[in-house]
C-alpha positions in Angstrom: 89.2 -40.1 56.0 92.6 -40.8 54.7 96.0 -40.0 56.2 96.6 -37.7 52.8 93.0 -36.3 52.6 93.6 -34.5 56.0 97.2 -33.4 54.7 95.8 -31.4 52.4 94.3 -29.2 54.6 96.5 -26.3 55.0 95.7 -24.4 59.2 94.9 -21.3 57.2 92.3 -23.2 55.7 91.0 -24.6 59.1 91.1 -21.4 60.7 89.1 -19.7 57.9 86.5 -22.6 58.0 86.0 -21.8 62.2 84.9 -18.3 61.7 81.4 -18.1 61.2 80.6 -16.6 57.5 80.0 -13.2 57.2 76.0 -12.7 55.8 74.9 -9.5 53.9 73.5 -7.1 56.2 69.6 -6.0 55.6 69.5 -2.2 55.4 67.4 -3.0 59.2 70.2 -4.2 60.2 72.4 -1.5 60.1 73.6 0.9 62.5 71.4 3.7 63.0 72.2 7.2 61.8 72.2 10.4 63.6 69.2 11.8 62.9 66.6 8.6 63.3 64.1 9.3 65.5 63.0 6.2 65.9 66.7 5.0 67.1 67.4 4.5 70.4 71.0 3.7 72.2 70.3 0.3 73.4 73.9 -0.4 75.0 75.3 2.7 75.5 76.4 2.9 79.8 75.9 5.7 81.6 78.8 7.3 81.7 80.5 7.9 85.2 82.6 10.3 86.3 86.2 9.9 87.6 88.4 11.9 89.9 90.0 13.4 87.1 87.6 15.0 85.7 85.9 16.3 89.1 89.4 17.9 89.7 89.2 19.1 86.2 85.5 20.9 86.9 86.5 21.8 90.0 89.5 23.9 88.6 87.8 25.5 85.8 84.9 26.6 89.0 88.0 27.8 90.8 89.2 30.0 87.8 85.7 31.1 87.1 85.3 32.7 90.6 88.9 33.6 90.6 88.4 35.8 88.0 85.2 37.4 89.2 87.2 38.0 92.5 89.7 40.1 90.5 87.4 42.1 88.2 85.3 42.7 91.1 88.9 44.0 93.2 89.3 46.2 90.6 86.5 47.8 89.8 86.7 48.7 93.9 89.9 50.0 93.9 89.0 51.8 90.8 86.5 53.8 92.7 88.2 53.8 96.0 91.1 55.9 93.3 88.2 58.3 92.0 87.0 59.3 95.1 90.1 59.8 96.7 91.1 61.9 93.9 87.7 63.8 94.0 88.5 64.5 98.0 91.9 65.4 97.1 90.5 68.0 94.2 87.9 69.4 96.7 90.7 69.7 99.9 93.3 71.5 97.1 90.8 73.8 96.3 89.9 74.6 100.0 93.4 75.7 100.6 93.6 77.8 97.5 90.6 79.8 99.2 92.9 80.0 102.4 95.7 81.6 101.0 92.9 84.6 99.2 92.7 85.8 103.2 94.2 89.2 103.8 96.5 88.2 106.9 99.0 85.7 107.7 97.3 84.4 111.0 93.8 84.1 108.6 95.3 81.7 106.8 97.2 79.9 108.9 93.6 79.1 111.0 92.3 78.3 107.6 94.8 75.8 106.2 94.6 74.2 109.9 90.9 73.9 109.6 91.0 72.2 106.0 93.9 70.2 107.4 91.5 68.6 109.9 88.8 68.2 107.9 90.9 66.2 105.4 92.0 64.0 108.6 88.7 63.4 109.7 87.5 62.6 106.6 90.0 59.9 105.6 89.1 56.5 107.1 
């Protein structure tokens, strides 16, 4: 070859003639879609898990039972309210009885009595 035959040559040129030439694809050839059954990930990795996301998992698990704590905390103090406020109801209305006794002493004794039942009964 001549000193001016490889002038001519422009590097774009060069470059364009290293890459291997693109070929039409077959429709085989292609990518499969979605929904072939037939189509099976041939070099997809497993994927593996890092720290991040453990903490991640482990955080939502956290909330998770964090909030069944709470609703469960509730619901007991709920309960714990209504039954003290049943006992309360049930002592009030003992000491209303009291005060239907004829003499002083009478219900003196009985406002005592009710008064120790209530303490005996709270925990």
């Amino acid at each position: 070859m001549s000193r001016s035959h490889r002038q001519s040559y422009s590097p774009a040129i060069e470059a364009a003639a290293r890459e291997p030439r693109r070929r039409k694809a077959s429709p085989s050839a292609h990518s499969p879609m979605a929904f072939d059954a037939a189509a099976a990930p041939a070099d997809s990795a497993p994927s593996t898990r890092t720290w991040r996301s453990t903490l991640v998992g482990a955080a939502i698990g956290f909330g998770i039972v964090l909030a069944l704590a709470m609703q469960w905390l509730m619901t007991w103090q709920l309960d714990a309210a209504q039954q003290r406020r049943e006992q309360q109801k049930q002592l009030r209305a003992a000491a209303s009885r009291c005060y239907e006794q004829v003499s002083n002493a009478a219900v003196q004794a009985c406002l005592k009595e009710v008064e120790a039942r209530s303490a005996a009964a709270q925990p």
